[in-house]
C-alpha positions in Angstrom: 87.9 90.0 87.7 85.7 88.5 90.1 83.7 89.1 93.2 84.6 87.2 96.5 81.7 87.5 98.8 82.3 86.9 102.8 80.7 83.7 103.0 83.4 82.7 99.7 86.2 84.4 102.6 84.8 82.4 105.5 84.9 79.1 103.8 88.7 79.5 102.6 89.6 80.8 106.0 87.6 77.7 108.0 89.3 75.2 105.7 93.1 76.7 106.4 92.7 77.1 109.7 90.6 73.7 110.5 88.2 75.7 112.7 84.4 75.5 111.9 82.8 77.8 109.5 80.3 79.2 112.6 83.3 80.5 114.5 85.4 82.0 111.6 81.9 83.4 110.8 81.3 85.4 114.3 85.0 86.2 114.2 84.7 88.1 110.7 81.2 89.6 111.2 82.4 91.0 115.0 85.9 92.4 113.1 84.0 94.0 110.7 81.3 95.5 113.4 83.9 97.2 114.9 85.5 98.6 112.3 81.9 100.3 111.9 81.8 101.5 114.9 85.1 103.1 115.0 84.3 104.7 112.1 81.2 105.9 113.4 83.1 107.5 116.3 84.8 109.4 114.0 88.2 107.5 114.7 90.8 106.4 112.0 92.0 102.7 112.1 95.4 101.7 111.0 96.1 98.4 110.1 100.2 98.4 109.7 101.3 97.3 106.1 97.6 96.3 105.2 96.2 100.4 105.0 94.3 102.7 107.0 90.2 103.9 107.1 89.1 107.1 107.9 86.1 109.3 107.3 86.0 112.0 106.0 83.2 115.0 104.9 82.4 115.4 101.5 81.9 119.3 101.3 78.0 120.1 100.1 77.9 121.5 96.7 75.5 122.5 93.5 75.0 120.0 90.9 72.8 119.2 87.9 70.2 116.6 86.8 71.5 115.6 83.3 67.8 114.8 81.9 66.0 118.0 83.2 68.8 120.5 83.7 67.3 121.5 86.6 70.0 122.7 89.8 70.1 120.6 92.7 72.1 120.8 96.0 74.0 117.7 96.8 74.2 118.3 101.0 77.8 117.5 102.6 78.2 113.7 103.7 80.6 111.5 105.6 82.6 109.0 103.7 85.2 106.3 104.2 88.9 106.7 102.2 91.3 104.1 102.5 94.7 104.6 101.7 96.6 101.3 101.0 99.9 100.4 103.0 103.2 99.5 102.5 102.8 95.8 101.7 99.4 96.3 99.8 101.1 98.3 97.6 103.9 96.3 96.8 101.6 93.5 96.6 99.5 95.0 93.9 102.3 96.9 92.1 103.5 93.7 91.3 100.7 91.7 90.0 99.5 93.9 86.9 97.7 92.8 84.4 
């Protein structure tokens, strides 16, 4: 398994499309701003097929330091869960390793 970073993501996507790199750039980095945002908002984006992002609270809760034993609280925190959709699935369901 590999990493693909954006600007690995931008190149492919400039070269397919034959539009320049600065452009499919912008595009990615605005799509992915605003996926932020909404997120901030506390509003849940659904991408049909591809899955859906939405935050939720992680409740706070008592936990402890494996080295010193001591008891430390762990306050509550937003997070992001994705749930994959219908396509995804399939997709990945069928290219196991």
């Amino acid at each position: 398994m590999s990493t693909v970073t954006k600007k690995e993501l931008v190149d492919r996507i400039a070269q397919s499309t034959q539009t320049k790199r600065v452009l499919v750039k912008s595009v990615i980095q605005h799509f992915l701003d605003e996926i932020v945002a909404e997120l901030v908002e506390g509003n849940r984006l659904e991408f049909r097929d591809f899955g859906v992002f939405e935050t939720r609270i992680r409740a706070a809760r008592d936990a402890r330091n494996p080295k010193t034993l001591e008891q430390v609280h762990i306050p509550a925190k937003r997070t992001v869960k994705f749930k994959m959709g219908r396509i995804m699935k399939q997709t990945l369901g069928n290219n196991q390793e």
